[in-house]
N, C-alpha and C positions, 0 to 999 in steps of 0.2 A: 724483615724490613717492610714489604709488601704491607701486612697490616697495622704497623705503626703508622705506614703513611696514607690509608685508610683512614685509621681512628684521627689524625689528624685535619684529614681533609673535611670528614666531616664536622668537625668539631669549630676549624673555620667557615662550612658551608651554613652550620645553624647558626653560630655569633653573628656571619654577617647577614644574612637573609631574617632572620627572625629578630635581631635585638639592631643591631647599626643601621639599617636602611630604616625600620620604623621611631626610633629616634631622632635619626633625622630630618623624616619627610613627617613627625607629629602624626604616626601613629601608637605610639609607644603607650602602653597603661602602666600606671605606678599602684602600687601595691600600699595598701595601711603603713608597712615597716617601713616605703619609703624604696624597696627595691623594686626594680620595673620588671612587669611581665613581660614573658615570652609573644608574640605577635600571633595572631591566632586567625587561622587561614580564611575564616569568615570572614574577617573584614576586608578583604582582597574582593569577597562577591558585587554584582554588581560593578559599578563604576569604582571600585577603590582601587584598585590595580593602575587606570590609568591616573588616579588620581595623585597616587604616591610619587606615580614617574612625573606628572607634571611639578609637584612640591619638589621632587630632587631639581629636576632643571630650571626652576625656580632660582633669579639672581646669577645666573652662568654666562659666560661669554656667548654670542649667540652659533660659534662652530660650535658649541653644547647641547644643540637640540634634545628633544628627548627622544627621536630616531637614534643619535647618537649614542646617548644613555643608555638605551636598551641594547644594543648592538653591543657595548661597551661590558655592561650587564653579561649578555651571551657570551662572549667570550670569554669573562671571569669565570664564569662556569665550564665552559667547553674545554678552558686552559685547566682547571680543578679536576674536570674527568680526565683527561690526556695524563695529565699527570698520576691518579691513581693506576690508569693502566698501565702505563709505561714501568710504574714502579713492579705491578703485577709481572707483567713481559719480564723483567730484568731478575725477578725474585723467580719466575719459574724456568729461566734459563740458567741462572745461579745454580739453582738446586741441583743438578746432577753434575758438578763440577766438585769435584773436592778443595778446597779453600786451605791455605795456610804450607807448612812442609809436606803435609802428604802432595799436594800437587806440584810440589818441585820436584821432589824425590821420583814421583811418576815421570816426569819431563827429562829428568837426568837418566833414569831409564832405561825410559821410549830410545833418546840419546846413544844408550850403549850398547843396545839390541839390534 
């Protein structure tokens, strides 16, 4: 389970970080075929970084700042790591547990010993 939810996590960390935030803050490049490139760390150098965050808080309420944003940001992530490790924590304290009738039948037992 641990690395299903892994490969999941990050599979949501690159679509949003790399394709959905540059799309919508109009960094996104499109390709000849018409399908949009991946986001590509260079353009981040310099001022594009704050540049992206100011296009997100662009038209937001103004409790939306982009202090917010980015705080809001951290925590999408910090909530993405918690979550791979927790799953990690729960998959390597699983492990040495026997799952299923073997661990009744040990409990039944334990029970009559």
């Amino acid at each position: 389970m641990p690395l299903a939810t892994i490969c999941f996590s990050a599979l949501d960390f690159f679509g949003t970080q790399f394709y959905l935030l540059p799309y919508y803050t109009g960094f996104a490049t499109w390709l000849p075929n018409g399908s949009m490139h991946a986001m590509q760390l260079s353009k981040l150098q310099g001022h594009g970084l704050a540049l992206m965050i100011s296009r997100l808080a662009f038209n937001k309420p103004t409790f939306l700042g982009t202090s917010v944003l980015v705080a809001l940001w951290g925590l999408s992530i910090a909530a993405l790591i918690g979550l791979i490790l927790l799953s990690v924590a729960l998959g390597y304290r699983m492990s040495g547990r026997p799952s299923g009738p073997a661990r009744q039948t040990r409990h039944k037992s334990a029970a009559a010993g």
